[in-house]
C-alpha positions as CSV (number, residue, x, y, z in Angstrom):
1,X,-99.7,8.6,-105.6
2,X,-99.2,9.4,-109.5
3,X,-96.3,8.3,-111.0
4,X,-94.1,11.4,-111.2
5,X,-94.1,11.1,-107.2
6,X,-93.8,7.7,-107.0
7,X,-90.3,7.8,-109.6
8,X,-89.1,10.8,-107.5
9,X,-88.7,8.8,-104.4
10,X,-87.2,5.5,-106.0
11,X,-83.6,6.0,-105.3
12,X,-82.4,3.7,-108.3
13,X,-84.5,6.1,-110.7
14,X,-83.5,9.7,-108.9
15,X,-79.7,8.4,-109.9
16,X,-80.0,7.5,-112.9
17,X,-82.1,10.2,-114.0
18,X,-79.3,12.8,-112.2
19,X,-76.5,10.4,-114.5
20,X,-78.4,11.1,-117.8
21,X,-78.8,14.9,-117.1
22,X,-74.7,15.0,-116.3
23,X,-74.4,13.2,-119.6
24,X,-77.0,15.7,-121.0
25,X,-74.7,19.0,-119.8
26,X,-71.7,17.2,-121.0
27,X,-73.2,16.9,-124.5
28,X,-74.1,20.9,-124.9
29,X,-70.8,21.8,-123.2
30,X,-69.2,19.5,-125.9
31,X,-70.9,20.5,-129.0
32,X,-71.1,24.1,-128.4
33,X,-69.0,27.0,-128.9
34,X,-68.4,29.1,-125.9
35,X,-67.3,32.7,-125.5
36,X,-66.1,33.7,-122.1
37,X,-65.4,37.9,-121.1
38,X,-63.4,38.3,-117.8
39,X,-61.8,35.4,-117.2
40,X,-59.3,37.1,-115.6
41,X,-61.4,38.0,-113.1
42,X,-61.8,34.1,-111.2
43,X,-58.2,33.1,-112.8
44,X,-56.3,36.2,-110.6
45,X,-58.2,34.3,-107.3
46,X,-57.3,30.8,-108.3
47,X,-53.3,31.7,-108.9
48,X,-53.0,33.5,-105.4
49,X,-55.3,31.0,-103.7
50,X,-57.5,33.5,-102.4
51,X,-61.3,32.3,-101.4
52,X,-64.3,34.0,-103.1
53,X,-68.2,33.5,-103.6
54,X,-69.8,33.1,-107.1
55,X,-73.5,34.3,-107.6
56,X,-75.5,33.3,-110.1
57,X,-79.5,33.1,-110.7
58,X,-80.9,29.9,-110.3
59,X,-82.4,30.2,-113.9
60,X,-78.6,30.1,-115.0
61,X,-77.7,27.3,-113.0
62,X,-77.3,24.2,-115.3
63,X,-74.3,25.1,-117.3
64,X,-72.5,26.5,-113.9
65,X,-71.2,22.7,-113.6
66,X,-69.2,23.5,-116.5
67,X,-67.6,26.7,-116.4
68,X,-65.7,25.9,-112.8
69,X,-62.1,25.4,-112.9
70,X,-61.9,21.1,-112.1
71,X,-58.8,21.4,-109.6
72,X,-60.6,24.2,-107.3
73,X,-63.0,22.5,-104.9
74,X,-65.9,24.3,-104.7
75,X,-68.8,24.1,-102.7
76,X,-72.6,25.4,-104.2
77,X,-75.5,25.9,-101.7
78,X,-78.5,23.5,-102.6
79,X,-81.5,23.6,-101.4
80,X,-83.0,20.6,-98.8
81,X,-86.0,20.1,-101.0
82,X,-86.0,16.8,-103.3
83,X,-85.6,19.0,-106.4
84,X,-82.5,20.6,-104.7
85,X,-80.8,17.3,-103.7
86,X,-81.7,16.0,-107.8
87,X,-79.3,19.2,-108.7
88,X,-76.6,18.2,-106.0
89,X,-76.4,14.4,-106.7
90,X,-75.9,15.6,-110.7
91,X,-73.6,18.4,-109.5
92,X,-71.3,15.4,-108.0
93,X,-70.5,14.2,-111.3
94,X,-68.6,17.3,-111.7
95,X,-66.9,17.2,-108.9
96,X,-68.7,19.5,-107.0
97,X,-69.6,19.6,-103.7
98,X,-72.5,20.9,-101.9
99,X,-73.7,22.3,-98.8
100,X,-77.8,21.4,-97.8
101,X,-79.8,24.6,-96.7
102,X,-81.5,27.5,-97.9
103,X,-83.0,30.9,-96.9
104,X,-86.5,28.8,-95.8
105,X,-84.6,25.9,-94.3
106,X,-81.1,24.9,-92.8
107,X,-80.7,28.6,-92.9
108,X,-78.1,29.1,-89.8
109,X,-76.7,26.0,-90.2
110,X,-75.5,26.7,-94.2
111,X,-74.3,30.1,-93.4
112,X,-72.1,28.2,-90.8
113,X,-71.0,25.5,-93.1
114,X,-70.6,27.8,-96.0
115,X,-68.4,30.5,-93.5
116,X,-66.1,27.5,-92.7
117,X,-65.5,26.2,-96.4
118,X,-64.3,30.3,-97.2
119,X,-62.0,30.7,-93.8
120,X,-60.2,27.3,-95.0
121,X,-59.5,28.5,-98.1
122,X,-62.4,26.8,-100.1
123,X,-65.1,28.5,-102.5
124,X,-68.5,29.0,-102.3
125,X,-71.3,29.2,-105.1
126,X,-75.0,30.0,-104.8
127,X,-78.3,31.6,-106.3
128,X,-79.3,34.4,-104.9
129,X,-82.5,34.2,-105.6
130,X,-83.1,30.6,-104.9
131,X,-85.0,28.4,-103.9
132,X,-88.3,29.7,-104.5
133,X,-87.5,33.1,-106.2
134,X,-88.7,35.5,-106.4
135,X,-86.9,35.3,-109.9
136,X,-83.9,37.3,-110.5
137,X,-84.2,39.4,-106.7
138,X,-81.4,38.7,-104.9
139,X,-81.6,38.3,-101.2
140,X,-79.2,39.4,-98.5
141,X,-77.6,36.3,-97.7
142,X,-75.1,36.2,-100.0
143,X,-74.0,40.1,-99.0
144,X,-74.1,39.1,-95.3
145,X,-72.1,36.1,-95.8
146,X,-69.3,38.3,-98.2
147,X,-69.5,40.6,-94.9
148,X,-68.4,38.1,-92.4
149,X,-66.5,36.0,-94.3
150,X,-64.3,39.0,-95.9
151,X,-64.3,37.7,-98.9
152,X,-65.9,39.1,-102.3
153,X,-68.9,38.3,-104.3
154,X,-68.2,37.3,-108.0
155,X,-70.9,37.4,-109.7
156,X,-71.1,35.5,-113.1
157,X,-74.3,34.6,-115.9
158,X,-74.6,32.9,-119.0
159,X,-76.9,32.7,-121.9
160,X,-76.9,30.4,-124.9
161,X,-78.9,29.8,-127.7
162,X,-80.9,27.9,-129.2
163,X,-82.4,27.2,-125.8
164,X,-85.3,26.4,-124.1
165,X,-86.9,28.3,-121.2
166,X,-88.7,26.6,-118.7
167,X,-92.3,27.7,-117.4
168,X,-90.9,27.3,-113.8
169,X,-90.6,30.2,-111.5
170,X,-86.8,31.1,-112.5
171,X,-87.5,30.0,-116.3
172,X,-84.8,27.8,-116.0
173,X,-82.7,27.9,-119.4
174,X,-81.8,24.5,-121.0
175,X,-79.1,25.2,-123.6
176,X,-79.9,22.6,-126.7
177,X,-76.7,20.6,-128.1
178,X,-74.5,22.3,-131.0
179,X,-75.4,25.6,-130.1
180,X,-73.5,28.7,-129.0
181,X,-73.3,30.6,-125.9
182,X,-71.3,33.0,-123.9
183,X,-70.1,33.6,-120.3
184,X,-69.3,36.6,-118.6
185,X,-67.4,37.4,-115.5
186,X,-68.7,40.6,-112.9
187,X,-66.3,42.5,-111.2
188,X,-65.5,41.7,-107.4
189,X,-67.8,43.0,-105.0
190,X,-66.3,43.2,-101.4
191,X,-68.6,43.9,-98.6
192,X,-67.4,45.9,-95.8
193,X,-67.0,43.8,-92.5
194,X,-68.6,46.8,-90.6
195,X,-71.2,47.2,-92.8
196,X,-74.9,48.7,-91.4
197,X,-78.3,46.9,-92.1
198,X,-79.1,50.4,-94.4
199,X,-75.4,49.7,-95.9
200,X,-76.6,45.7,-96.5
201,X,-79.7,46.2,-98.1
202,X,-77.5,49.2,-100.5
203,X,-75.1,46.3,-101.8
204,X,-78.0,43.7,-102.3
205,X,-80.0,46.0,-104.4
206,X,-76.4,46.6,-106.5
207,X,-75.7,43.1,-106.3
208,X,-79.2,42.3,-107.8
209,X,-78.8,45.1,-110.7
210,X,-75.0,43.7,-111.5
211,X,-76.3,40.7,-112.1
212,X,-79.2,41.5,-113.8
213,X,-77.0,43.6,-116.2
214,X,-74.5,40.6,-117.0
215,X,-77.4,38.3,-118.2
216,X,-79.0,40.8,-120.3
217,X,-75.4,41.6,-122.0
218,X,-75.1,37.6,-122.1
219,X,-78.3,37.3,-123.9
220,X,-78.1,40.3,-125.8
221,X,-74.6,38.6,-126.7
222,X,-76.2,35.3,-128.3
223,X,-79.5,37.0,-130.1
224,X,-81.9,35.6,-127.5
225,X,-84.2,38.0,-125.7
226,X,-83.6,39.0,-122.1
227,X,-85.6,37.2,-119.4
228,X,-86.9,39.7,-117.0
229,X,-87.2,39.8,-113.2
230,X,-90.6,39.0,-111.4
């Protein structure tokens, strides 16, 4: 077993590398200067109460820990695979909850879980195009949960700079320390509760574009060149 296995499944190490990468996001939140557009957009659903879905690309994911309002509990889909759990157990020193499953695995049983947190009153987060990709395509599970649910799909991206881009299959961005960046907000997307499979695979494809478009803007924003789809 090479080593890199052998450290992922030692409990001790798993924590304290998921402590070091909180600390990490803490530091580039800290040092940097950060621009957010819409903010009225999420603030409007936090005064009235009112339950919604954030989507975001899995390549924007790291700084997402950030940008949440602290006294909304949210919950973020993560998937069952070791890498997933590595992003929930640092998600929890945010706060944040999540919810085990994905598209591949835990499928039913997330959508359940997820369905429950919104009718309660709670929020929901995930990548659309996670956990596998492909990068930047969104699938429909995010549209057919905002259809039964009845509540709306915010989408939201990021991009900072200087940065570093990953070679994984989202080019996950790592924003470095005493940079700048910016946020921006999407419009609401509601998803009619009678809505045909024609009608569903219509709002995914806008879905995917809409967000598409907002980290473009975001990284035409900061003077860093756009990461395309696969």
């Amino acid at each position: 077993m090479s080593l890199a296995k052998r450290i992922g499944k030692n409990e001790t190490i798993r924590g304290f590398l998921c402590w070091l990468a909180s600390l990490y996001i803490r530091l580039v939140w800290v040092t940097g200067r950060w621009q957010v557009e819409n903010a009225q957009v999420p603030e409007q659903f936090w005064q009235q109460g009112k339950p919604f879905i954030i989507a975001f690309w899995h390549g924007r994911l790291l700084l997402m820990m950030k940008f949440w309002q602290h006294s909304v509990p949210i919950h973020i889909l993560i998937s069952q695979h070791r890498d997933g759990q590595l992003i929930a157990r640092t998600s929890a020193h945010f706060g944040i909850a999540s919810i085990a499953g994905s598209s591949s695995r835990g499928g039913a049983g997330a959508l359940r879980a997820m369905l429950k947190v919104l009718k309660s009153g709670g929020y929901v987060g995930l990548s659309p195009d996670g956990p596998k990709g492909p990068r930047m395509r969104a699938s429909d599970g995010v549209v057919i949960l905002s259809k039964l649910s009845g509540c709306p799909i915010v989408p939201i991206a990021y991009s900072a700079t200087p940065r570093w881009l990953l070679k994984s299959w989202d080019r996950f961005q790592v924003p470095k320390p005493f940079g700048r960046g910016q946020f921006i907000w999407g419009e609401p997307i509601s998803i009619p509760r009678d809505a045909s499979d024609d009608d569903v695979e219509q709002w995914r494809a806008r879905l995917e574009k809409v967000m598409n478009d907002l980290c473009d803007r975001a990284d035409h924003m900061v003077g860093e060149p756009p990461v395309p789809p696969a």
